[in-house]
N, C-alpha and C positions, 0 to 999 in steps of 0.2 A: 794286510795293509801294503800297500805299494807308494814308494815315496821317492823322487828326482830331483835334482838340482838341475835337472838340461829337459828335451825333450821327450818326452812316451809319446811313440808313434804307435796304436793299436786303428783296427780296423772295426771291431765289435765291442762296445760295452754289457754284456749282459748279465741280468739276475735272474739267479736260479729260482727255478720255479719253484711256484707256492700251490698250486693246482689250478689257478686262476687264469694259466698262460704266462708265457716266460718274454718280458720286456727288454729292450732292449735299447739302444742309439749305436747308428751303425753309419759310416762315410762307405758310399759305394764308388766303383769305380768312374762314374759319372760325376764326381765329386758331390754326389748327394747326400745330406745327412737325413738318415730317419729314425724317427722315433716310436715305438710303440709295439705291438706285439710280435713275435716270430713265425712265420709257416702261412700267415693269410691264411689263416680257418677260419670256421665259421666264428661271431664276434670278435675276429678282430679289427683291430685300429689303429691310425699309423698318422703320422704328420710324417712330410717329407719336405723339406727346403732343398729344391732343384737348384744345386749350384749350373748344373747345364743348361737352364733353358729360365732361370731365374723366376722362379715361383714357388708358391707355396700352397700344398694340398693338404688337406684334412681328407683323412676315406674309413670307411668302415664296410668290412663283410666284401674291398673291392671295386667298392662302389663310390664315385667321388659325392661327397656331401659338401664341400667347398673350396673356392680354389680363386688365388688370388697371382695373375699371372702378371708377368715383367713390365706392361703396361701401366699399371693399377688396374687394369678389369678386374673385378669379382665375379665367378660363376658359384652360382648356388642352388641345390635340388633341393624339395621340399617349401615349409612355411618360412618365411622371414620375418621376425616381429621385433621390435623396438621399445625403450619404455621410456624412451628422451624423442628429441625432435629428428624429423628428417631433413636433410638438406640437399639441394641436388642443383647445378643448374641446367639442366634439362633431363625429362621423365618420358620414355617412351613405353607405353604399352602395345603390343602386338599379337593379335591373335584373334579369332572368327569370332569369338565371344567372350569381351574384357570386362570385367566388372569389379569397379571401385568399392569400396562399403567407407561410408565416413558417419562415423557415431560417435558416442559414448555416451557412458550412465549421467552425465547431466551435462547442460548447459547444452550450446548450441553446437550443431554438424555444420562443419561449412566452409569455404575455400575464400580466401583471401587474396588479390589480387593487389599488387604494390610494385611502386615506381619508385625508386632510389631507395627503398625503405620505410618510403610513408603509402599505407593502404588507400586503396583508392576505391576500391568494390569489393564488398563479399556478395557470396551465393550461398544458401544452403536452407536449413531447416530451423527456423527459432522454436525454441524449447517451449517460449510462454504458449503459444498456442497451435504449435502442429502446424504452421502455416510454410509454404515455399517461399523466398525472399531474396530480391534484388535489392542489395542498400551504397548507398555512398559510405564509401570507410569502413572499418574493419567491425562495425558491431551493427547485428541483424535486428531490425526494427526501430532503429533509431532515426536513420534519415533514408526511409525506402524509396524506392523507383518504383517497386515493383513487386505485387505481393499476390499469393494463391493461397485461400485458405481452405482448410482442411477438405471440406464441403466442394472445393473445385470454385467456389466465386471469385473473380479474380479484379483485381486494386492497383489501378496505375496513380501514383502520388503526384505526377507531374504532366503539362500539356503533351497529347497526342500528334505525332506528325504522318499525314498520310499521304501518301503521291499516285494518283489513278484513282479507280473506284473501290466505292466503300460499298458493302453489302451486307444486311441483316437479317434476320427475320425475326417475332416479336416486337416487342413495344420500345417506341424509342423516350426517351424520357431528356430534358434539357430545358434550360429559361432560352437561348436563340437558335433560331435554324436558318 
């Protein structure tokens, strides 16, 4: 036991090993504090709080797995996943071949588009029948614009506006022409 009325200035805290790798919290002369295993061998693991450059790293094996620098950016290798909502205001993706996935085990896939807080358009896939869907407000198939069903026939709810020429081929079908 070690006990003070003033301060203990140490450099290294560590616990002796257990076979497992010997742990540590350690201020380096960066004023960095790290936390985590000793020697960077293989599995190990470390958090580091950069008092010099004001950031915070998670790494293992070496290798940064997340890093939250003096900015707020977050940099992160690997899957990112969430089991609450996401919030951002603005999302860029970049790269030759981006691909979004939006599902889940029930109800409907689908993006919301909204003004002050109140929805104004979703897009996506209604659940009741497999169909693609453009709707006014936040629920698919309620008050559609615009619909594809499963089959490819596709369902405009509201009058057509067109400017130039119009072209078909097949049968046109209507009460005026």
């Amino acid at each position: 036991n070690i006990r003070t009325d003033g301060t203990l200035i140490v450099d290294t805290i560590r616990k002796v090993s257990d076979g497992s790798g010997t742990g540590y919290i350690r201020a380096t002369a960066n004023n960095d504090v790290v936390l985590g295993d000793v020697g960077g061998d293989a599995n190990s693991t470390k958090l580091t709080v950069a008092g010099s450059t004001g950031t915070l790293k998670f790494e293992h094996d070496s290798s940064d797995l997340f890093i939250v620098g003096n900015t707020g950016h977050i940099t992160a290798s690997g899957n990112i996943s969430a089991s609450g909502d996401l919030f951002a205001s603005d999302a860029t993706f970049e790269d030759g071949s981006v691909t979004i996935n939006i599902g889940g085990s029930s109800g409907d896939g689908k993006i919301i588009f909204k003004d002050a807080g109140t929805a104004k358009f979703s897009i996506g896939r209604d659940n009741t029948d497999n169909s693609f869907r453009i709707s006014e407000g936040s629920s698919l198939g309620t008050n559609d614009a615009f619909k594809i069903a499963a089959g490819g026939a596709t369902t405009f709810n509201h009058a057509i506006t067109a400017s130039g020429n119009i072209s078909s081929s097949g049968k046109h079908f209507g009460k005026d022409f």
